[in-house]
PATILO-851761 format. One record per residue: residue number from 1; residue in three letters; x, y, z of N, C-alpha, C, O in turn. Coordinates in pm, whole numbers, plus 50000, padded with zeros to 5 digits. Atoms other than C-alpha are relative to their C-alpha. Layout:
REM PATILO-851761
(r NUM, "ALA", (X, Y, Z), (X, Y, Z), (X, Y, Z), (X, Y, Z));
...
REM end
This chain:
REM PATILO-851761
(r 1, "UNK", (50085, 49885, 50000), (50000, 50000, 50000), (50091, 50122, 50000), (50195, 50115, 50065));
(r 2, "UNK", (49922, 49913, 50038), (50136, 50334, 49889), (49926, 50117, 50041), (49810, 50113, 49999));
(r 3, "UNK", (50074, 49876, 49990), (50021, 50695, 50017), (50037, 50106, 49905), (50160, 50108, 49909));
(r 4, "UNK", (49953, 49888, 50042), (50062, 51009, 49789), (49926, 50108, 50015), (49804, 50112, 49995));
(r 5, "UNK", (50032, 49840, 49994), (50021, 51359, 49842), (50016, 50076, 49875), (50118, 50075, 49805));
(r 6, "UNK", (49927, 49866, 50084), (49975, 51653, 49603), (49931, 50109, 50033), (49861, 50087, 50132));
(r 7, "UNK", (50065, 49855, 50007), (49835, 51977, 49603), (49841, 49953, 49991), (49750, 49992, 50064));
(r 8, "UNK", (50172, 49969, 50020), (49497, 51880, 49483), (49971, 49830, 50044), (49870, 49797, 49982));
(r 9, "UNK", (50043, 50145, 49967), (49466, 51470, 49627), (50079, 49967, 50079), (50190, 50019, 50082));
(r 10, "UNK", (49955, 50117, 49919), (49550, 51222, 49871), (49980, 49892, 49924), (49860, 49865, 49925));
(r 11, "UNK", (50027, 50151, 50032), (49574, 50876, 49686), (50093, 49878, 50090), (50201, 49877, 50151));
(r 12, "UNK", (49942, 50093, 49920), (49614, 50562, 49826), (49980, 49877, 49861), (49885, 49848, 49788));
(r 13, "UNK", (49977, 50115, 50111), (49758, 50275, 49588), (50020, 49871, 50049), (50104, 49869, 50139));
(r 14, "UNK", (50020, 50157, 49972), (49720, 49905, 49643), (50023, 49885, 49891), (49942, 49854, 49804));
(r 15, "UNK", (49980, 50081, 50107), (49879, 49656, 49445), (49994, 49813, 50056), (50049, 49759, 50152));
(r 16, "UNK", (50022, 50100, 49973), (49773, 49319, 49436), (50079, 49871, 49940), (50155, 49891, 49845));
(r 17, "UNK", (49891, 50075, 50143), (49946, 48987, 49283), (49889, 49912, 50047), (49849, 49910, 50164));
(r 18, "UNK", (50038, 50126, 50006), (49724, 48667, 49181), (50032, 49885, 49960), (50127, 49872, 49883));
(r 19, "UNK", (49921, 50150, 49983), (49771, 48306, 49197), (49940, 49932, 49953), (49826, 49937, 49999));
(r 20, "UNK", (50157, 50061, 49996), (49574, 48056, 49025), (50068, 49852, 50089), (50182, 49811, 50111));
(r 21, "UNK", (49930, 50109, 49905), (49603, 47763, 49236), (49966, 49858, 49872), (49909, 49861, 49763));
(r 22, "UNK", (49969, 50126, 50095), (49671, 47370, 49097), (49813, 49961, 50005), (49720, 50018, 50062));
(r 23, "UNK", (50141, 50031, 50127), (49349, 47197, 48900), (49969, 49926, 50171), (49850, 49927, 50202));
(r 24, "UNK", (50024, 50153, 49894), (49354, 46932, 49244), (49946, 50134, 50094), (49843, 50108, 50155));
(r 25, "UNK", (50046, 49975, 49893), (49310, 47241, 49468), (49827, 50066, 49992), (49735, 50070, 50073));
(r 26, "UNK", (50150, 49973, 50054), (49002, 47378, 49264), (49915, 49909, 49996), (49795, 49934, 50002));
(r 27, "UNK", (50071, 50112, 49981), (48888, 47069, 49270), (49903, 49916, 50166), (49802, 49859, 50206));
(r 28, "UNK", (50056, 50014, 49889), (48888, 47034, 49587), (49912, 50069, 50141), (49864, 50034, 50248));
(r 29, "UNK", (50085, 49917, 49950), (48737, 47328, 49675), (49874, 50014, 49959), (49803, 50059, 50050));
(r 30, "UNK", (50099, 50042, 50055), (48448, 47276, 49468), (49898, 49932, 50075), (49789, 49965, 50122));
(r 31, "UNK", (50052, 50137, 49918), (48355, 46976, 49623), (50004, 50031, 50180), (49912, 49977, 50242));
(r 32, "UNK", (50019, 49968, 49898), (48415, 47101, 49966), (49880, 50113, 50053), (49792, 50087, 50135));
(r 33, "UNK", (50110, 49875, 50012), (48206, 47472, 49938), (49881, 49931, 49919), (49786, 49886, 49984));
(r 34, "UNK", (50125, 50065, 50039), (47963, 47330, 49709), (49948, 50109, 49885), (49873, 50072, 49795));
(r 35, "UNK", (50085, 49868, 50046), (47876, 47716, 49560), (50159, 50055, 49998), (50174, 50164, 50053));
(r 36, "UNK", (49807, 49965, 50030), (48327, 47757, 49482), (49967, 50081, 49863), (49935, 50027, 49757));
(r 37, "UNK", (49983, 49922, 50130), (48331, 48091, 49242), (50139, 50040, 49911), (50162, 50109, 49811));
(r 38, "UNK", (49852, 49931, 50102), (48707, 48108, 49158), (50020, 50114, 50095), (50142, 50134, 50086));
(r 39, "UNK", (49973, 49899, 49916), (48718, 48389, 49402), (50030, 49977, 50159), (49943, 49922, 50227));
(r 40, "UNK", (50004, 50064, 49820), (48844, 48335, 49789), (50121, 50188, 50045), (50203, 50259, 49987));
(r 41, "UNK", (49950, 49893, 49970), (48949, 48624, 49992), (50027, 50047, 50143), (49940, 50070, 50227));
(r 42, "UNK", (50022, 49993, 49826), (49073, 48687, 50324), (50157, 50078, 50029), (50191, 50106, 50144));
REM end
């Protein structure tokens, strides 16, 4: 997370990195959740 200042804003920057995980763990999340969108977040 990054803060910047200028004259006319405050921004705040957030960089993210994604992962896709192996075919076995989608799999097995599937089958575990039941309602598994490809999305997990915490």
């Amino acid at each position: 997370m990054a803060h910047s200042f200028t004259a006319d804003a405050y921004t705040i920057s957030l960089k993210l990195e994604s992962k896709l995980p192996d075919g076995d763990e989608v799999l097995d999340l599937a089958e575990e959740v039941g309602d598994y969108t490809g999305v997990l977040a915490w």
